[in-house]
DRENLUM-759514 format. One record per atom (N, C-alpha, C, O, CB): atom name; x, y, z; residue number from 1. Coordinates in steps of 0.1 Angstrom, whole numbers, always signed. Glycine has a CB too. Example, Ala and Ser with C-alpha at 12.3 -4.5 7.8 and 13.67 -1.06 7.14 Angstrom:
# DRENLUM-759514
<rec "N"; <+132; -57; +78>; 1>,
<rec "CA"; <+123; -45; +78>; 1>,
<rec "C"; <+132; -33; +78>; 1>,
<rec "O"; <+142; -33; +85>; 1>,
<rec "CB"; <+113; -45; +90>; 1>,
<rec "N"; <+128; -22; +71>; 2>,
<rec "CA"; <+137; -11; +71>; 2>,
<rec "C"; <+129; +0; +79>; 2>,
<rec "O"; <+134; +11; +80>; 2>,
<rec "CB"; <+141; -6; +57>; 2>,
This chain:
# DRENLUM-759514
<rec "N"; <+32; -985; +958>; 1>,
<rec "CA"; <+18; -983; +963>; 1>,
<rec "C"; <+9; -980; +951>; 1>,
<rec "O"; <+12; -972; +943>; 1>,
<rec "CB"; <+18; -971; +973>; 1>,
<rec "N"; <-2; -987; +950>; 2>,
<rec "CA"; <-12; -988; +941>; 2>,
<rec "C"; <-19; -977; +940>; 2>,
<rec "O"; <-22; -974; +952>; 2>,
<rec "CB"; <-19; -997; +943>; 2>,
<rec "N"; <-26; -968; +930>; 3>,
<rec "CA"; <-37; -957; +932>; 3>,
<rec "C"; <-50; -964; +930>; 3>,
<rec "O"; <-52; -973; +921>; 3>,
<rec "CB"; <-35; -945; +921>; 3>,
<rec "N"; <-59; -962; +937>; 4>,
<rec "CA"; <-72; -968; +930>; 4>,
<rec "C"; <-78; -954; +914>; 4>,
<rec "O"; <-78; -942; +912>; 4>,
<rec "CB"; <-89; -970; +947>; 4>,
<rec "N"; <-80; -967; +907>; 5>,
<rec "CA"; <-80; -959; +892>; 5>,
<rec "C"; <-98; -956; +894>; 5>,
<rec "O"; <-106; -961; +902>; 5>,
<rec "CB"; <-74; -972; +875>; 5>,
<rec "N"; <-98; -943; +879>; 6>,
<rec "CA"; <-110; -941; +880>; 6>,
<rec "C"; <-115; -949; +867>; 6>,
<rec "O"; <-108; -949; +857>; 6>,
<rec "CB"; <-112; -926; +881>; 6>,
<rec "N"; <-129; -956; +868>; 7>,
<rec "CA"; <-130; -960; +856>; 7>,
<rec "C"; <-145; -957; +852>; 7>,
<rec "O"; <-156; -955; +858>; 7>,
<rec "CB"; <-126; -974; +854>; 7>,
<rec "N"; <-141; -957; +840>; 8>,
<rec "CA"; <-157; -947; +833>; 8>,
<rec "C"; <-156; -956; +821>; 8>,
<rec "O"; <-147; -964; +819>; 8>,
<rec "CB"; <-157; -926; +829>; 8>,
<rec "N"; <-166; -953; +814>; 9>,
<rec "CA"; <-173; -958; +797>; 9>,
<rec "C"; <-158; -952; +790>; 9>,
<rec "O"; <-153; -962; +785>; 9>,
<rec "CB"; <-193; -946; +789>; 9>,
<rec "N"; <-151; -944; +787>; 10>,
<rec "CA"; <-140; -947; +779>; 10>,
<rec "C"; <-128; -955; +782>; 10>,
<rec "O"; <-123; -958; +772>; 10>,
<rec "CB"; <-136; -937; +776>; 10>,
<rec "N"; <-121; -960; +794>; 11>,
<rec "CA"; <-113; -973; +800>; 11>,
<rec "C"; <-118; -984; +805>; 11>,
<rec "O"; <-111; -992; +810>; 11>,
<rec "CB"; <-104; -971; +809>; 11>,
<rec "N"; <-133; -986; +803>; 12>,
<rec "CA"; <-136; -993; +814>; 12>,
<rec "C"; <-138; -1011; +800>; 12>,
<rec "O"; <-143; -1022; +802>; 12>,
<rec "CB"; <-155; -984; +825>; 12>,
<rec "N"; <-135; -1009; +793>; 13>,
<rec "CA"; <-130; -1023; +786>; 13>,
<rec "C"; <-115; -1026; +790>; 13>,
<rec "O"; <-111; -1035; +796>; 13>,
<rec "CB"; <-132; -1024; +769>; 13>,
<rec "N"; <-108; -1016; +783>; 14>,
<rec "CA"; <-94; -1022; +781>; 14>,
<rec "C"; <-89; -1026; +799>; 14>,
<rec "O"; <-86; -1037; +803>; 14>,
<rec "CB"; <-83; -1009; +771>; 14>,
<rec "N"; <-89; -1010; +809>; 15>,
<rec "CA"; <-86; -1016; +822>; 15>,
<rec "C"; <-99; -1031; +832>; 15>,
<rec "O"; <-96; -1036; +843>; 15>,
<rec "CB"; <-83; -1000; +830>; 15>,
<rec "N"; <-108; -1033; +827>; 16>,
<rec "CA"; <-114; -1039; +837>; 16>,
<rec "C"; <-116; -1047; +825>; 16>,
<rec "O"; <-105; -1048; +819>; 16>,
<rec "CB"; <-126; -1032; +848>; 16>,
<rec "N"; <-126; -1055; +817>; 17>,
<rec "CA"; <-127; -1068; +808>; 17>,
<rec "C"; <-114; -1071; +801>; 17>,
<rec "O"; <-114; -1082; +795>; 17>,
<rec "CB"; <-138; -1067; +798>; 17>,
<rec "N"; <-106; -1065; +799>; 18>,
<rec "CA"; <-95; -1069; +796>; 18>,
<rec "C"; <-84; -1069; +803>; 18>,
<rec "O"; <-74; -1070; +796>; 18>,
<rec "CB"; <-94; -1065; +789>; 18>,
<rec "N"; <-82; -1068; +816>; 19>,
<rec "CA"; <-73; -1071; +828>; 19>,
<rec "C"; <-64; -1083; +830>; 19>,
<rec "O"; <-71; -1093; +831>; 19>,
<rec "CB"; <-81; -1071; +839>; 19>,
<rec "N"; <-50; -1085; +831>; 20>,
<rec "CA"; <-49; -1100; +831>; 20>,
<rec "C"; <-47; -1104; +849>; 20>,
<rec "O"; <-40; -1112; +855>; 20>,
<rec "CB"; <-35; -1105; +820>; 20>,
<rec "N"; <-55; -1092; +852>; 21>,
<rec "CA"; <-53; -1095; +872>; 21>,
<rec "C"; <-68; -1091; +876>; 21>,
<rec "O"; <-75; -1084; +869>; 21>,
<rec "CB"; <-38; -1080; +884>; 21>,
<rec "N"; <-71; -1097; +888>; 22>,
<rec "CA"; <-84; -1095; +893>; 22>,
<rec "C"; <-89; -1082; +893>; 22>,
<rec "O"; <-80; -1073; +895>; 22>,
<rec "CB"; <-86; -1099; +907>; 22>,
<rec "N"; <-101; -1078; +890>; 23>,
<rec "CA"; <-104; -1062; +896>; 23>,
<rec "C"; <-117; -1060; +907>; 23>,
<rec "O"; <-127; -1066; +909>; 23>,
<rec "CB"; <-109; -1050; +880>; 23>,
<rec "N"; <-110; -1049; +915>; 24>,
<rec "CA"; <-125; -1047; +918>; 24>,
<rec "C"; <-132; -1034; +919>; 24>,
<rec "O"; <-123; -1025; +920>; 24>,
<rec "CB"; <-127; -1054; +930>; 24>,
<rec "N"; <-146; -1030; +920>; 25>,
<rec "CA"; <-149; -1021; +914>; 25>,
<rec "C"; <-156; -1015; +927>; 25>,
<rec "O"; <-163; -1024; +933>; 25>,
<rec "CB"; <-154; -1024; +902>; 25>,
<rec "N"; <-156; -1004; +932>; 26>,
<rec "CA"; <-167; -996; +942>; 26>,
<rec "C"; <-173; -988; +933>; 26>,
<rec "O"; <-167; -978; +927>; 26>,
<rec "CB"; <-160; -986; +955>; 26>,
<rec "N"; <-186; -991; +930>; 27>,
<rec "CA"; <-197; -985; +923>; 27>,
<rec "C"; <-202; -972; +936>; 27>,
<rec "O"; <-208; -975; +946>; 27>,
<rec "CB"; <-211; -998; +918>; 27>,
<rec "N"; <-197; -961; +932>; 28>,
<rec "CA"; <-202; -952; +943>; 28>,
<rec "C"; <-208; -938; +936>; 28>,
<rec "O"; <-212; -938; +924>; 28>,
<rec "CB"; <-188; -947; +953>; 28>,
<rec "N"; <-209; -930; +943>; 29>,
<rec "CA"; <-216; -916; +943>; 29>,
<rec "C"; <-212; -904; +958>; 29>,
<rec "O"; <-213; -905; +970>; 29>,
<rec "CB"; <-235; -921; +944>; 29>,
<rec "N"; <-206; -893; +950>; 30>,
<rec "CA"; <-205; -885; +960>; 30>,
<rec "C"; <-215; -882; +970>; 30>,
<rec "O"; <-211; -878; +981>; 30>,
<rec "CB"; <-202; -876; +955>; 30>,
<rec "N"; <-224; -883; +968>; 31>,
<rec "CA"; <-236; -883; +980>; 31>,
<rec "C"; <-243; -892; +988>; 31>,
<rec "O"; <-254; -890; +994>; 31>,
<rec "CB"; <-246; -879; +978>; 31>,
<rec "N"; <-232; -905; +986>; 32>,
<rec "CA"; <-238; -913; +992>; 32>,
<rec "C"; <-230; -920; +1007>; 32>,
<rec "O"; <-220; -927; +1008>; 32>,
<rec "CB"; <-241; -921; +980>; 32>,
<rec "N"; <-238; -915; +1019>; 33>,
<rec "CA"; <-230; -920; +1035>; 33>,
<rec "C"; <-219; -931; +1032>; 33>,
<rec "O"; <-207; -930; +1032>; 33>,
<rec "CB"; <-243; -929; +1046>; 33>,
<rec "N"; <-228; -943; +1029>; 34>,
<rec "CA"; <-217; -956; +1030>; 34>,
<rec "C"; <-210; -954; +1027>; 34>,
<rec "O"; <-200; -954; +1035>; 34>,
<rec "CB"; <-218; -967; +1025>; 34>,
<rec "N"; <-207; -949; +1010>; 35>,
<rec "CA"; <-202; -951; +1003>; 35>,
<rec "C"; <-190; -948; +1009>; 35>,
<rec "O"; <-181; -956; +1012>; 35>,
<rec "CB"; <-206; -948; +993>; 35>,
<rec "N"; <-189; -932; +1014>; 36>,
<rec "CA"; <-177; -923; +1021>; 36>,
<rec "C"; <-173; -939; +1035>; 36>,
<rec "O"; <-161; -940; +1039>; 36>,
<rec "CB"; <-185; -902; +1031>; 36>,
<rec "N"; <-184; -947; +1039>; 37>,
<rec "CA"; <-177; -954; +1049>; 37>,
<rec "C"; <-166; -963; +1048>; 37>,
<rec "O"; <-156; -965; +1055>; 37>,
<rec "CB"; <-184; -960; +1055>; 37>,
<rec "N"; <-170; -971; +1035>; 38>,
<rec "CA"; <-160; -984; +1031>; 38>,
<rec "C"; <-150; -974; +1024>; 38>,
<rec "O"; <-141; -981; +1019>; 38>,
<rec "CB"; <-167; -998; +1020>; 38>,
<rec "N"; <-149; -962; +1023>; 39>,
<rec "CA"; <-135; -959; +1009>; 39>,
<rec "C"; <-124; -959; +1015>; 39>,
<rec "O"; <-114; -960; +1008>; 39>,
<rec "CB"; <-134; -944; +1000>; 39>,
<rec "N"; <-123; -958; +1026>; 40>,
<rec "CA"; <-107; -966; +1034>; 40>,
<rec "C"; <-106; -974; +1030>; 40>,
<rec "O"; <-94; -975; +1026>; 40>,
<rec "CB"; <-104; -970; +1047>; 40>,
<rec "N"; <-115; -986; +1028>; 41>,
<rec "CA"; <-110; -997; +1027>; 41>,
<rec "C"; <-106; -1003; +1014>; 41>,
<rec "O"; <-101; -1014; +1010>; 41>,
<rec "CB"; <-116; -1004; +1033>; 41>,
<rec "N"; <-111; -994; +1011>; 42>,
<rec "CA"; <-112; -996; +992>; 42>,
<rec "C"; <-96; -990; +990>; 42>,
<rec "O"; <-89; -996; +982>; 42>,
<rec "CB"; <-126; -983; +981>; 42>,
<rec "N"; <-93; -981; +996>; 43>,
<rec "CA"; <-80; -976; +993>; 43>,
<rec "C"; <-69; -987; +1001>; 43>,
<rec "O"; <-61; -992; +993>; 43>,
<rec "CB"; <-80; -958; +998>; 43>,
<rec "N"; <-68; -991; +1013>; 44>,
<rec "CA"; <-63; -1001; +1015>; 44>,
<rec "C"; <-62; -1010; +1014>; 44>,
<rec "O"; <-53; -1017; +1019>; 44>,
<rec "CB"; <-62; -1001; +1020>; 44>,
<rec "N"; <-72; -1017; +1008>; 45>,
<rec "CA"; <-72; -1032; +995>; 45>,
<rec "C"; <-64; -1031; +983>; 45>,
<rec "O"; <-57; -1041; +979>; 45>,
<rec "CB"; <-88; -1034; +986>; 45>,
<rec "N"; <-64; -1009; +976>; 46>,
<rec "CA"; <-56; -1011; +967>; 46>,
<rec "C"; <-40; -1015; +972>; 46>,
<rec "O"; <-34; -1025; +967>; 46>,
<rec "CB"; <-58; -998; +960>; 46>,
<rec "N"; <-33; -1006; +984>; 47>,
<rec "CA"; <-23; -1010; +987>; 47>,
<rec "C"; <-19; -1026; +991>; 47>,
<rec "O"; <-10; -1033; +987>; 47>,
<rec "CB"; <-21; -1002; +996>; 47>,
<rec "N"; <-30; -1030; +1000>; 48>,
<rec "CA"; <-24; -1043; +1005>; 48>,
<rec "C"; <-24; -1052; +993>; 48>,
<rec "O"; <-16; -1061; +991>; 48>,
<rec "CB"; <-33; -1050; +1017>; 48>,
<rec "N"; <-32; -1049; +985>; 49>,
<rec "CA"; <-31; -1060; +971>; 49>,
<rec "C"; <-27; -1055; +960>; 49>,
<rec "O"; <-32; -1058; +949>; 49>,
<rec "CB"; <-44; -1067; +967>; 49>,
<rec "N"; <-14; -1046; +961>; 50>,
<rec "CA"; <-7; -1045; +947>; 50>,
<rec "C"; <-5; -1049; +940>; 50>,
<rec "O"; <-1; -1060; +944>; 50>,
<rec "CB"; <+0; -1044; +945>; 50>,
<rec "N"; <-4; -1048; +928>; 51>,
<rec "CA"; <-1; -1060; +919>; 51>,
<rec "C"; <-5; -1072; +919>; 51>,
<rec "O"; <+2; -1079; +912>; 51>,
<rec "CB"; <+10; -1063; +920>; 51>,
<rec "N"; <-14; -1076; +923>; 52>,
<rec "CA"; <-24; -1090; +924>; 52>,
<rec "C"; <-42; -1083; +919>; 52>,
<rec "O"; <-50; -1088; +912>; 52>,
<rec "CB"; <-24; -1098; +946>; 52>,
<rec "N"; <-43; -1073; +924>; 53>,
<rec "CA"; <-58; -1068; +923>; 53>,
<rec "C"; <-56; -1050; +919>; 53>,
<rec "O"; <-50; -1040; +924>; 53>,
<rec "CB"; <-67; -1071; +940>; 53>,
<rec "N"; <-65; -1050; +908>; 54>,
<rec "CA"; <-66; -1038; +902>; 54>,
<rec "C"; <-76; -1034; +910>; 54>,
<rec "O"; <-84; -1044; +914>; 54>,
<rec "CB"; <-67; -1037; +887>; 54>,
<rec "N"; <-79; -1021; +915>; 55>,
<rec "CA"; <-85; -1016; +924>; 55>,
<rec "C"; <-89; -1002; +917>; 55>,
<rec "O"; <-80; -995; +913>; 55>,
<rec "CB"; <-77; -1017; +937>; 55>,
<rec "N"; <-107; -999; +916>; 56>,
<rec "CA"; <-111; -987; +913>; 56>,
<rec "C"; <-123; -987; +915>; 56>,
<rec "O"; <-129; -997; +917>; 56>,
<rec "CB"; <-109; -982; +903>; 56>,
<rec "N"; <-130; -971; +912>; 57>,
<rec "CA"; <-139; -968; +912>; 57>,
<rec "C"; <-150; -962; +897>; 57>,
<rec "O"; <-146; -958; +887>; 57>,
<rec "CB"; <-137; -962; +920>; 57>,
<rec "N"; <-162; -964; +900>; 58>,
<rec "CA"; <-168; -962; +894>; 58>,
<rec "C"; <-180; -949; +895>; 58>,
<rec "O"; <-190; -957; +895>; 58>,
<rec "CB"; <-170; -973; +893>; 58>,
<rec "N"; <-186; -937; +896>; 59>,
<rec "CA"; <-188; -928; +899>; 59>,
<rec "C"; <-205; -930; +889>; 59>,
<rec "O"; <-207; -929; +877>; 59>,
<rec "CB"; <-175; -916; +896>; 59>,
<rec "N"; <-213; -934; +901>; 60>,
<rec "CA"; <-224; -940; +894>; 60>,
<rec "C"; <-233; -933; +882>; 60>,
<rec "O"; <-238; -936; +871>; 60>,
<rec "CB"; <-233; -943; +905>; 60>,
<rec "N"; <-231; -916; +893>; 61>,
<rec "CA"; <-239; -903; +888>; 61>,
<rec "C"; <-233; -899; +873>; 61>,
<rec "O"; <-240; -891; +866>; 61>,
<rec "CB"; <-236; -889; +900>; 61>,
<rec "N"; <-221; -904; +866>; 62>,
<rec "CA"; <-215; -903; +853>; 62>,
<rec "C"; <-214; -912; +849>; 62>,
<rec "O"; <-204; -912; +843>; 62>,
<rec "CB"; <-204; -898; +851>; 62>,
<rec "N"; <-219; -922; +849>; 63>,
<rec "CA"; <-213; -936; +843>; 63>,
<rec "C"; <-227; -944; +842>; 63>,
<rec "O"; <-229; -956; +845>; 63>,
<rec "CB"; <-201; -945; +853>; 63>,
<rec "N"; <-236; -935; +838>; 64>,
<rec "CA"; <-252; -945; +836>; 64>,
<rec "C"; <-251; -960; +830>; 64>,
<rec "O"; <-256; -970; +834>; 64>,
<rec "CB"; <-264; -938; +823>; 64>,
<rec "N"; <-240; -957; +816>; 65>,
<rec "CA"; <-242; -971; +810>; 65>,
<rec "C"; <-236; -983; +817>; 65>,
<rec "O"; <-240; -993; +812>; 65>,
<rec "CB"; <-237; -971; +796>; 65>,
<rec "N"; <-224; -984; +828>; 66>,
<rec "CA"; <-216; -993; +834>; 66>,
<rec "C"; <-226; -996; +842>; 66>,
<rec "O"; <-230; -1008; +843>; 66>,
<rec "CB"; <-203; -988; +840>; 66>,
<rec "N"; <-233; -980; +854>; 67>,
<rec "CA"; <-241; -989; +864>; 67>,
<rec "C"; <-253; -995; +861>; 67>,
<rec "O"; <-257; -1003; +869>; 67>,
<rec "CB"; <-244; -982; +873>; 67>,
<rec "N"; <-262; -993; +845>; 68>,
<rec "CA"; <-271; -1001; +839>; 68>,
<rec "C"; <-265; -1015; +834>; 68>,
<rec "O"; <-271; -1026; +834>; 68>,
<rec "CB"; <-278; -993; +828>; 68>,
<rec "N"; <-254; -1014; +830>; 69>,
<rec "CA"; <-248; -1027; +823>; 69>,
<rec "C"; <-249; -1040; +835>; 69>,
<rec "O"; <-252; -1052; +834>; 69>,
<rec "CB"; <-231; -1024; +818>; 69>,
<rec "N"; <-243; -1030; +847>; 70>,
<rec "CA"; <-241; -1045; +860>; 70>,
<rec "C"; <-252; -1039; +866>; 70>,
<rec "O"; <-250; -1032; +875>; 70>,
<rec "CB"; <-224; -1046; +874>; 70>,
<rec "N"; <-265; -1038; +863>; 71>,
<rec "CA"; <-276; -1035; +870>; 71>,
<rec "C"; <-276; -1036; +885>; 71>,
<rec "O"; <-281; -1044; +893>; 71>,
<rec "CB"; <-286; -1043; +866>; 71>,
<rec "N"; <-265; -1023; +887>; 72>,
<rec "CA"; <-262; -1018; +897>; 72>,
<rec "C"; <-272; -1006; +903>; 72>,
<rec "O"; <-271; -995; +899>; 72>,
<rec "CB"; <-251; -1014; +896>; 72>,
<rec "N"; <-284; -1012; +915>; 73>,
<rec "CA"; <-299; -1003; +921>; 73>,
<rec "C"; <-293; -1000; +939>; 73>,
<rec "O"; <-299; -994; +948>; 73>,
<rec "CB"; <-319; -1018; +919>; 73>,
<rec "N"; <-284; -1005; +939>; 74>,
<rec "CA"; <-280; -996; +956>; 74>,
<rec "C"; <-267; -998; +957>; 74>,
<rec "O"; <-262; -1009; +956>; 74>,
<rec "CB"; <-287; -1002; +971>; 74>,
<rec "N"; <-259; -987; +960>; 75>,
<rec "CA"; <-246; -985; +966>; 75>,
<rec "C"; <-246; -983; +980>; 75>,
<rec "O"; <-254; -981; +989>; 75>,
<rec "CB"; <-239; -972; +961>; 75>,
<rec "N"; <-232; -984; +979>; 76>,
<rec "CA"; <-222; -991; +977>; 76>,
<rec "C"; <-224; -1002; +970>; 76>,
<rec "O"; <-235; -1006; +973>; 76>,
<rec "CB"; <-216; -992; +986>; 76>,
<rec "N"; <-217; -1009; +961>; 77>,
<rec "CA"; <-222; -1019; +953>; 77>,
<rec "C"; <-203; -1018; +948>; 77>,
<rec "O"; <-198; -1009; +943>; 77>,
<rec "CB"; <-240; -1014; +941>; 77>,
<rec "N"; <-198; -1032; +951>; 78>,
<rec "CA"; <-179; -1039; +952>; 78>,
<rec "C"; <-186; -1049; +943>; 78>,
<rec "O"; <-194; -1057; +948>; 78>,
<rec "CB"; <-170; -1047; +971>; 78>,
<rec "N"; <-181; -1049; +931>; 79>,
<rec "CA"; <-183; -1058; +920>; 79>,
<rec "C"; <-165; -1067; +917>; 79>,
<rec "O"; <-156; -1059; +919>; 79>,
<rec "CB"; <-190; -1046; +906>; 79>,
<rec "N"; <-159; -1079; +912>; 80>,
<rec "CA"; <-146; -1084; +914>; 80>,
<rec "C"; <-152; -1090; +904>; 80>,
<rec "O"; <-162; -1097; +903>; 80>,
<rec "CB"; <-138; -1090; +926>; 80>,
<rec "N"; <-141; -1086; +893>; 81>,
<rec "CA"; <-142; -1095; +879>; 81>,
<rec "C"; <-129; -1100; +879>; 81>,
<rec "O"; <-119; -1095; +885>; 81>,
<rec "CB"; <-144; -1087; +863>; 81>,
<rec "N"; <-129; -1109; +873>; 82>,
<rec "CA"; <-119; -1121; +866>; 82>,
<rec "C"; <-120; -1126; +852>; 82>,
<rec "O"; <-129; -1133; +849>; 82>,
<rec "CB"; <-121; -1134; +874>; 82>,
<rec "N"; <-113; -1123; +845>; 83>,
<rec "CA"; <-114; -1123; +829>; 83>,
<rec "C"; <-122; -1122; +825>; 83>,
<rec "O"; <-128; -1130; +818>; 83>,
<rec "CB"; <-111; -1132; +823>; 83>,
<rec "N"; <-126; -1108; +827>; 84>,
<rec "CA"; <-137; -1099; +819>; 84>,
<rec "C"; <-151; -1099; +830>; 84>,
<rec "O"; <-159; -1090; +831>; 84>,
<rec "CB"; <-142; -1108; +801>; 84>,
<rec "N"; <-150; -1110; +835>; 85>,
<rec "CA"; <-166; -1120; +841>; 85>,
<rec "C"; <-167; -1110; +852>; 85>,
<rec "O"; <-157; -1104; +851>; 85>,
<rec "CB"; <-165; -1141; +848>; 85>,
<rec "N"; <-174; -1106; +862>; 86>,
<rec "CA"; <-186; -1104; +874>; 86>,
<rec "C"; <-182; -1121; +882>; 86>,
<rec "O"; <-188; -1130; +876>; 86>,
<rec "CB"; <-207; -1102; +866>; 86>,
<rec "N"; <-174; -1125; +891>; 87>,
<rec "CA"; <-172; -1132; +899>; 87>,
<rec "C"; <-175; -1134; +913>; 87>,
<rec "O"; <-176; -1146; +918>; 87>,
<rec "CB"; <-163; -1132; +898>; 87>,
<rec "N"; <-178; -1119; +921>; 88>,
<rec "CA"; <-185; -1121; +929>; 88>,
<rec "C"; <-187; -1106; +933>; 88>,
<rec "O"; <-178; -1099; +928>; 88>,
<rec "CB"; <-181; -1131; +938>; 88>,
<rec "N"; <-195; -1101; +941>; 89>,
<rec "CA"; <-199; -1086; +947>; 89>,
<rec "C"; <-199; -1084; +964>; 89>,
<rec "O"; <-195; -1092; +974>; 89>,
<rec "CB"; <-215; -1083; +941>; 89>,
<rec "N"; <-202; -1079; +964>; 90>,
<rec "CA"; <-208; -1069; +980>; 90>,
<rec "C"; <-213; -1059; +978>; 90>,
<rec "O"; <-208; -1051; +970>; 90>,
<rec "CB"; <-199; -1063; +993>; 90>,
<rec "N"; <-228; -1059; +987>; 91>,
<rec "CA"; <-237; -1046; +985>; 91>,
<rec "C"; <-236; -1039; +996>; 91>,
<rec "O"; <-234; -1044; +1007>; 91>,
<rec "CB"; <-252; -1050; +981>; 91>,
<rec "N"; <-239; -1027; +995>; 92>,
<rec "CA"; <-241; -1020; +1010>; 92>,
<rec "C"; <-226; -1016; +1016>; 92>,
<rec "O"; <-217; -1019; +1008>; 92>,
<rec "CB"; <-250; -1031; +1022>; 92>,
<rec "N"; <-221; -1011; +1029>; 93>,
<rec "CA"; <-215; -1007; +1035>; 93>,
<rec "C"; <-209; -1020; +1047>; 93>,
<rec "O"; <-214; -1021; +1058>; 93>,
<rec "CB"; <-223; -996; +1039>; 93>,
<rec "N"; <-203; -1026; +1044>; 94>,
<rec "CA"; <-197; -1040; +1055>; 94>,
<rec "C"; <-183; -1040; +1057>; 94>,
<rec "O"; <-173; -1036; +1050>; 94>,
<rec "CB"; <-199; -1057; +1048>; 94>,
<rec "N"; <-184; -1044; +1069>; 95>,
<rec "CA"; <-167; -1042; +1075>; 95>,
<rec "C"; <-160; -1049; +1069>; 95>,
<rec "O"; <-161; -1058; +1062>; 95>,
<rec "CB"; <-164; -1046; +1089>; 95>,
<rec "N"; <-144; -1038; +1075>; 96>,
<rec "CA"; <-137; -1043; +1062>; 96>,
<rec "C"; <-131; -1058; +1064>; 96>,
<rec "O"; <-126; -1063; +1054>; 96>,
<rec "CB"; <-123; -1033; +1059>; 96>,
<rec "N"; <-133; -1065; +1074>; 97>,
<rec "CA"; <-129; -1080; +1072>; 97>,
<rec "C"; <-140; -1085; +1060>; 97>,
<rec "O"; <-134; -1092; +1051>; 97>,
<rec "CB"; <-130; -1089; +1088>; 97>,
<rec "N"; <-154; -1084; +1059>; 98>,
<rec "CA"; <-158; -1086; +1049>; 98>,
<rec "C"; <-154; -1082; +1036>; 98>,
<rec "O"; <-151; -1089; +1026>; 98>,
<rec "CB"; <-167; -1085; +1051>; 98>,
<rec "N"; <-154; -1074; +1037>; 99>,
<rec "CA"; <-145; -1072; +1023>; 99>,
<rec "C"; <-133; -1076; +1019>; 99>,
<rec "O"; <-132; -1080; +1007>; 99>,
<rec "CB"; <-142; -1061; +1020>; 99>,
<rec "N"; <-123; -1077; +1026>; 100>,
<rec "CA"; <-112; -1084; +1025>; 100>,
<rec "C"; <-108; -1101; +1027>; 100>,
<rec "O"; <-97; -1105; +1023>; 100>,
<rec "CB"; <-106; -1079; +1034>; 100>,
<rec "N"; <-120; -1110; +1033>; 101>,
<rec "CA"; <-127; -1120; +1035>; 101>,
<rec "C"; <-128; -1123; +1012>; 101>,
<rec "O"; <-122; -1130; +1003>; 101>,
<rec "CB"; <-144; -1115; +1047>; 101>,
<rec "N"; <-137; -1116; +1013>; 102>,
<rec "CA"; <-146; -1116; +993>; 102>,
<rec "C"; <-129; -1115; +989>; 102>,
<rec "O"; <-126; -1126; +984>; 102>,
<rec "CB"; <-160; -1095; +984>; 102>,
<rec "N"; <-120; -1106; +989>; 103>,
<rec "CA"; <-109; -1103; +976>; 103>,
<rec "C"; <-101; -1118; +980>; 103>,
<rec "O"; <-97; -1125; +971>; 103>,
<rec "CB"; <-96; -1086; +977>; 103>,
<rec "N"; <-98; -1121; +992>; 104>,
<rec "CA"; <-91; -1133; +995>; 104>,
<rec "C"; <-95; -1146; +990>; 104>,
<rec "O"; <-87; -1155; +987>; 104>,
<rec "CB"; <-91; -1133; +1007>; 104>,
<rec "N"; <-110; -1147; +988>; 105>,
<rec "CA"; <-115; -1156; +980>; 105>,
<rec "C"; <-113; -1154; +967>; 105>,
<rec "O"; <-106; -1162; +962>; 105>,
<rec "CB"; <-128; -1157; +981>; 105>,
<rec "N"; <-117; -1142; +960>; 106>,
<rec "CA"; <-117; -1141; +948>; 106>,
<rec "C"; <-100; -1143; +942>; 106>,
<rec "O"; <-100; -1148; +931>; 106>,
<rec "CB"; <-125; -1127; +946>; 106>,
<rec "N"; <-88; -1141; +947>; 107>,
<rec "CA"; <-80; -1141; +947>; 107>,
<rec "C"; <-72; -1154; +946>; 107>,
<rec "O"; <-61; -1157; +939>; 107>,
<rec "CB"; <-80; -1134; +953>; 107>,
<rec "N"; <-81; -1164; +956>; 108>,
<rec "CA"; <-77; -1178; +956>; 108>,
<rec "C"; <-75; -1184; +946>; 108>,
<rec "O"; <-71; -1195; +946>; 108>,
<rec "CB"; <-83; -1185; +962>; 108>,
């Protein structure tokens, strides 16, 4: 069973641009509604896609330079890189077939 990792400005090259498996990222904040709505699903994306998709978060309120870098302006905000790259996102709070719909693509 997969943990979803935490990633900040000191891992956030080697585990996410340097990954040799998909990642994806929930750009969140403890005070933020949605955010608490999709994190089930965030946590059961990590499980159902073990070992195929690296799965974590990003903690917007500590991580100024990550969420200025992906000019990240509203959370929830699911960012999926693929060799280093920004491949595709979801913004806002969407059910989890949509989200699981995005990793299945991105995954293809």
């Amino acid at each position: 069973m997969s943990e979803i990792k935490e990633f900040n400005e000191s891992n956030f090259e080697g585990e996410v641009k340097k990954s040799d498996i998909p990642v994806m990222i929930d750009f969140w904040a403890a005070w933020c509604g949605p955010c608490r709505m999709i994190a089930p699903f965030v946590e059961e994306a990590a499980k159902t896609y073990d070992g195929k998709l690296k799965v974590g978060k990003v903690d917007v309120d500590n991580n100024h330079k990550i969420a200025s870098e992906y000019a990240i302006m509203s959370i929830p905000a699911v960012l999926f890189f693929k060799n280093g790259e920004v491949v595709d996102h979801v913004i806002g709070a969407v059910p989890k077939k949509a989200l699981f719909d995005k990793i299945e693509k991105v995954l293809a």
